[in-house]
C-alpha positions in Angstrom: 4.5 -27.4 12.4 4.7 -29.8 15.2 3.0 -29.4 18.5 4.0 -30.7 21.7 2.4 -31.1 25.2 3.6 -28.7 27.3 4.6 -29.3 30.6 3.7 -26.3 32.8 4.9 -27.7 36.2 8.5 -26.4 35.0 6.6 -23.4 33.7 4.3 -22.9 36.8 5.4 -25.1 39.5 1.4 -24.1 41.3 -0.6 -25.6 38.5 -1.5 -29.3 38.3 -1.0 -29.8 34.0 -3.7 -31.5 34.1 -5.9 -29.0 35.3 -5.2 -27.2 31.6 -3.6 -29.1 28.9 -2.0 -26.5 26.7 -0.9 -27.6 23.1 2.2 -25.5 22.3 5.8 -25.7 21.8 8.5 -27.0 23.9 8.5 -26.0 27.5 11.9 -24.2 26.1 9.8 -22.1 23.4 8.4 -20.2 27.0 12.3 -19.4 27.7 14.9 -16.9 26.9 17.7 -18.5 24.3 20.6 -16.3 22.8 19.8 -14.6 19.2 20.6 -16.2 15.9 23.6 -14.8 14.2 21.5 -13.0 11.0 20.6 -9.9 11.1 19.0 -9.6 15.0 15.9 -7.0 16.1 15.7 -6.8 19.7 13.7 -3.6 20.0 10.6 -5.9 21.8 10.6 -8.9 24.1 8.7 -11.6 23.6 5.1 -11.7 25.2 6.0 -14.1 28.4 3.1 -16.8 29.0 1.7 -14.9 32.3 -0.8 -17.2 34.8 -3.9 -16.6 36.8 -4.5 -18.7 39.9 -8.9 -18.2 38.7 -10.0 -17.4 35.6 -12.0 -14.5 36.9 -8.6 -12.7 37.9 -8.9 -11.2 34.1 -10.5 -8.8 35.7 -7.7 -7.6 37.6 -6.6 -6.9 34.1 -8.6 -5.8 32.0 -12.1 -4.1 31.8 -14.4 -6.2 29.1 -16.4 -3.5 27.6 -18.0 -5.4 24.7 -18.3 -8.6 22.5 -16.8 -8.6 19.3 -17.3 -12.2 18.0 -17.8 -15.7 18.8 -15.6 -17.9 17.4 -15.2 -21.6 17.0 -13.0 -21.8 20.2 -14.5 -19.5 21.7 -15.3 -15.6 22.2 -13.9 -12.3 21.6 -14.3 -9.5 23.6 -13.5 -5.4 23.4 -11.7 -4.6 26.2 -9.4 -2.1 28.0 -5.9 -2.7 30.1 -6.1 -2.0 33.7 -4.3 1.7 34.8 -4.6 2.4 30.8 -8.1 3.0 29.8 -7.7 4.7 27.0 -6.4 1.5 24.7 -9.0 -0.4 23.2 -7.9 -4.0 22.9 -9.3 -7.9 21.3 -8.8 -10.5 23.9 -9.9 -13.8 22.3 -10.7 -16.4 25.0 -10.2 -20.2 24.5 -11.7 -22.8 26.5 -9.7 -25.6 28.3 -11.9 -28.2 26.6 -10.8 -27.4 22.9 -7.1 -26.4 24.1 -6.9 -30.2 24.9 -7.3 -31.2 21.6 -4.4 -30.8 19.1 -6.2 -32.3 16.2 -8.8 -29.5 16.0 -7.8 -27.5 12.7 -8.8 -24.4 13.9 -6.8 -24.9 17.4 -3.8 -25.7 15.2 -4.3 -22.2 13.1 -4.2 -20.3 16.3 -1.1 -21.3 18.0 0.6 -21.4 14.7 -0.5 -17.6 14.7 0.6 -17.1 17.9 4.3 -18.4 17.0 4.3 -16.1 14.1 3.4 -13.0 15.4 5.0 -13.4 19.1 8.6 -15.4 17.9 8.9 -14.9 14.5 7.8 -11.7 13.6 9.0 -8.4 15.5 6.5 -5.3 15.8 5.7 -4.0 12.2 3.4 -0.7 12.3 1.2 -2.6 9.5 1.3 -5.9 10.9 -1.1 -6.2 14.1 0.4 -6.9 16.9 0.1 -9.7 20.1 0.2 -7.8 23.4 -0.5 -10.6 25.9 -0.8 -14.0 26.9 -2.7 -15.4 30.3 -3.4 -18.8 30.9 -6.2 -19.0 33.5 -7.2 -22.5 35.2 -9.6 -23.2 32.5 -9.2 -20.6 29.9 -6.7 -19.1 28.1 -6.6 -15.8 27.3 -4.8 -14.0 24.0 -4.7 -9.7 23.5 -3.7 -8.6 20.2 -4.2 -4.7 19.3 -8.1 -4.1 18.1 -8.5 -2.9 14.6 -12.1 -1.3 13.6 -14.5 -3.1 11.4 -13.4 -1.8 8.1 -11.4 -3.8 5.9 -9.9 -3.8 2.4 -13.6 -4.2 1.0 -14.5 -1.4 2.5 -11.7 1.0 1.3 -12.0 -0.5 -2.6 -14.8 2.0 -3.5 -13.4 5.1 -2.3 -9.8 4.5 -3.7 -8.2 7.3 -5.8 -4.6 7.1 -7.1 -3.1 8.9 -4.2 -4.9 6.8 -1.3 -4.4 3.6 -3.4 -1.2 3.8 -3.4 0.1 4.6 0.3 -2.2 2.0 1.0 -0.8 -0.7 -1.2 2.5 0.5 -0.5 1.9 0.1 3.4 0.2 -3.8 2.4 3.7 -4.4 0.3 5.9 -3.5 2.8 4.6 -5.0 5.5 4.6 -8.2 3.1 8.3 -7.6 2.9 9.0 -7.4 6.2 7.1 -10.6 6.7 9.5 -12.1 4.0 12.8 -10.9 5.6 12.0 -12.6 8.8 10.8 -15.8 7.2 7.5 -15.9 6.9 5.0 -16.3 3.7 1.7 -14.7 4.8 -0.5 -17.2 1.9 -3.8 -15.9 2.7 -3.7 -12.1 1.9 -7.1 -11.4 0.8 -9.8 -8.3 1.9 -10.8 -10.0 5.0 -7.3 -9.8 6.4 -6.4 -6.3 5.7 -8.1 -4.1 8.8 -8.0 -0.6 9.1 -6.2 0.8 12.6 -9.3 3.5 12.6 -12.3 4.2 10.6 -10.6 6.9 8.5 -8.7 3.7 7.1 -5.4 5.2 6.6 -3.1 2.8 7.9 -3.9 -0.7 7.4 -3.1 -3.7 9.9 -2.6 -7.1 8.4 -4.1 -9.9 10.8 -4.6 -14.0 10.6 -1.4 -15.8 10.2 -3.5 -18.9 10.9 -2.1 -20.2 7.4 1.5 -18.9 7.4 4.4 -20.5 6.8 8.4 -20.5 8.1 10.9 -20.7 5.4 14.2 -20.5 6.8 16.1 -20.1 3.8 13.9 -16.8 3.4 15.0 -15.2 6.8 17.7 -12.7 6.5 16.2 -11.1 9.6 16.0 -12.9 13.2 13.2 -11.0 15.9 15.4 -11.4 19.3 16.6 -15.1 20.5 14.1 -17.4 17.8 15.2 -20.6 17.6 13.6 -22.1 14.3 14.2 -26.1 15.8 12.2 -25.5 18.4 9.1 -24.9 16.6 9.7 -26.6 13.2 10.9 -30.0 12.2 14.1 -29.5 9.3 11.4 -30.8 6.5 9.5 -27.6 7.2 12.2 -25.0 7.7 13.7 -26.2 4.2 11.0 -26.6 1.7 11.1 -27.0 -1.5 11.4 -23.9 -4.2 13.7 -20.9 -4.3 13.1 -17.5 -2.7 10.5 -16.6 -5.5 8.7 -20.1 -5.6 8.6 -19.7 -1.8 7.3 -16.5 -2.0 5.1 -17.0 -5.5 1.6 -17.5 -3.7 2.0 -13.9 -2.0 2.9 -12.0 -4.9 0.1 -13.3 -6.6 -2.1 -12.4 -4.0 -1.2 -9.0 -3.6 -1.5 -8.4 -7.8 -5.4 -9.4 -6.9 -5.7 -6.7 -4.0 -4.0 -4.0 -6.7 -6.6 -4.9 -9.3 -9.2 -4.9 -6.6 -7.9 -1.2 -6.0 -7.6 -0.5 -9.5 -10.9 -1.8 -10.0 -12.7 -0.3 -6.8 -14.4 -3.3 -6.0 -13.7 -6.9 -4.6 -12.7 -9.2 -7.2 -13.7 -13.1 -6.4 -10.3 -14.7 -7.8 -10.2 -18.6 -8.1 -6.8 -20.6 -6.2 -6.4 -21.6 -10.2 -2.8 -19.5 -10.6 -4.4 -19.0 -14.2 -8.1 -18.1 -14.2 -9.1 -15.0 -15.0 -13.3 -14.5 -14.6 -15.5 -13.8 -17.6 -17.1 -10.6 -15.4 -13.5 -9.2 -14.6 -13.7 -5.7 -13.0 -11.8 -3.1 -15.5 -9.4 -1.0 -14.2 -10.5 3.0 -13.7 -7.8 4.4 -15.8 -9.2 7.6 -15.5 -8.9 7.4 -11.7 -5.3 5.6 -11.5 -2.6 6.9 -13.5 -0.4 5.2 -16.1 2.4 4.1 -13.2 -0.5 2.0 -11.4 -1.8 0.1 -14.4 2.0 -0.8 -15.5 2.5 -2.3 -11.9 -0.8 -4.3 -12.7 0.6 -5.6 -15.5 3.6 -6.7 -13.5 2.0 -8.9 -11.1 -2.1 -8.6 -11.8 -4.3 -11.8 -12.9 -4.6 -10.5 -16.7 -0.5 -10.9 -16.5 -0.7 -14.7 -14.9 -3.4 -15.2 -17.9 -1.4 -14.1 -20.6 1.4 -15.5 -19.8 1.3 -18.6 -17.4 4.8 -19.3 -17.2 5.7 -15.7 -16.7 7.7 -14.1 -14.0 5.7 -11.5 -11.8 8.0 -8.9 -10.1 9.4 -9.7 -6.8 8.1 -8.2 -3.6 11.4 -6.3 -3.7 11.1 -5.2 -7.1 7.5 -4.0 -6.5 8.5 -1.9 -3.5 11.0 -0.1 -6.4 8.5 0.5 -8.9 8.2 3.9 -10.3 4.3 4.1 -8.7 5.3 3.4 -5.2 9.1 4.3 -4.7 
């Protein structure tokens, strides 16, 4: 992905640029363009780049009620929306001294994240979602919906056939929407599955620090996303057909289903092949015959066996007998 100074004196004629040197797109990636011509998904705006003339006007906005983190740009705070209470939100807060510096890796993962989730992708109820953007004087301010400390991890344990598989299901499906708009998640691990609630029924998938935009994938287009303007053509037409694009997802989500299966985390290598010595067995008696023949569609024993196998596409996995 390419970054670009952005010049905020067409954005925010009252700010000096210097004053807070924001690496992001083009100053047109801020503004309205007509829709692509595939399949368009205007139910939600995009999340317009709003401006404070201090940083301690936040307040005006929301109400920090607690600390959830401290990152390595910066904090993350609890907090609720003025005039609406009763929504708990994250607002991570990044510094004007690391938002000047485009070679810092982490910087880089964040607005690539923030393209994703507020161009790319349109609202998916598994897919957590970016509700504002402020840029203070110094700081710049980002609200995503909160999720609750419980993550895949947490759910592995406690996972029967029934629960295992709405919850999988609800991980695949959000992993196919991701596809139909373009974009190949490549870090779906435990970590970055949340729960919405502690009940951990409906799952929220978060970090698209590492995600990529494959053009040739999108058959979907969120609103008026205009690829060029984030991507140079190299990087909107990789190498690899659909399935190659697609490969290192598939292959992740066959490690969550054994993890289920398993009812612990599993610690798989990046090898595509490995297998560990100490492999978790699946509870059979807990999952039934469906579950373990999905496992052997797309599941690390499957990659073992047979390295130059096909797994089951992300499609084809939503049709499976366990799931449909």
């Amino acid at each position: 992905m390419t970054f670009r100074a952005s010049n905020l004196r067409r954005i925010v004629p009252e700010f000096k640029t210097e004053t807070f040197i924001l690496i992001v797109p083009t100053d047109r990636g801020l503004l309205p363009r007509r829709g692509a011509d595939m399949g368009r998904n205007d139910d939600r705006p995009h999340i317009a780049l709003r401006t404070l003339r201090n940083d301690i006007d936040i307040r005006d906005h929301y109400n920090i009620t607690g600390v959830l983190g401290q990152g390595a740009f910066g904090r993350c705070y609890e907090v609720r929306k003025i005039g609406n209470e009763r929504i708990r939100l994250a607002m991570k807060e990044l510094t004007k001294d690391v938002a000047g510096n485009p070679d810092v890796p982490e910087l880089r993962r964040l607005f690539n994240e923030i393209i994703i989730m507020n161009r790319v992708l349109s609202p998916h109820p598994h897919i957590v979602e970016l509700r504002d953007l402020i840029l203070g004087v110094e700081k710049l301010f980002i609200v995503t919906e909160k999720c609750c400390a419980k993550n895949l991890e947490d759910f592995y344990p406690s996972a029967n056939n029934y629960r295992g598989k709405k919850i999988f299901k609800q991980l695949v499906e959000a992993v196919h929407f991701m596809h139909q708009h373009g974009v190949v998640h490549n870090d779906l691990k435990a970590q970055n599955v949340m729960f919405a609630t502690t009940l951990m029924r409906d799952i929220k998938v978060i970090d698209f620090g590492l995600a990529t935009y494959h053009q040739d994938l999108a058959t979907r287009t969120h609103a008026n996303f205009e690829p060029r303007q984030y991507y140079q053509d190299d990087e909107l037409h990789p190498p690899g057909d659909p399935y190659t694009q697609t490969f290192k997802d598939i292959r992740q989500l066959g490690n969550i289903l054994h993890s289920i299966l398993a009812g612990t985390e599993v610690d798989f290598s990046e090898d595509e092949v490995y297998v560990p010595d100490d492999l978790a067995p699946v509870r059979t008696q807990i999952f039934d015959a469906r579950a373990t023949n999905l496992l052997d569609l797309i599941g690390p024993i499957r990659r073992h066996n047979d390295p130059n196998g096909r797994l089951a596409t992300v499609p084809e996995i939503l049709q499976h007998p366990w799931l449909a």
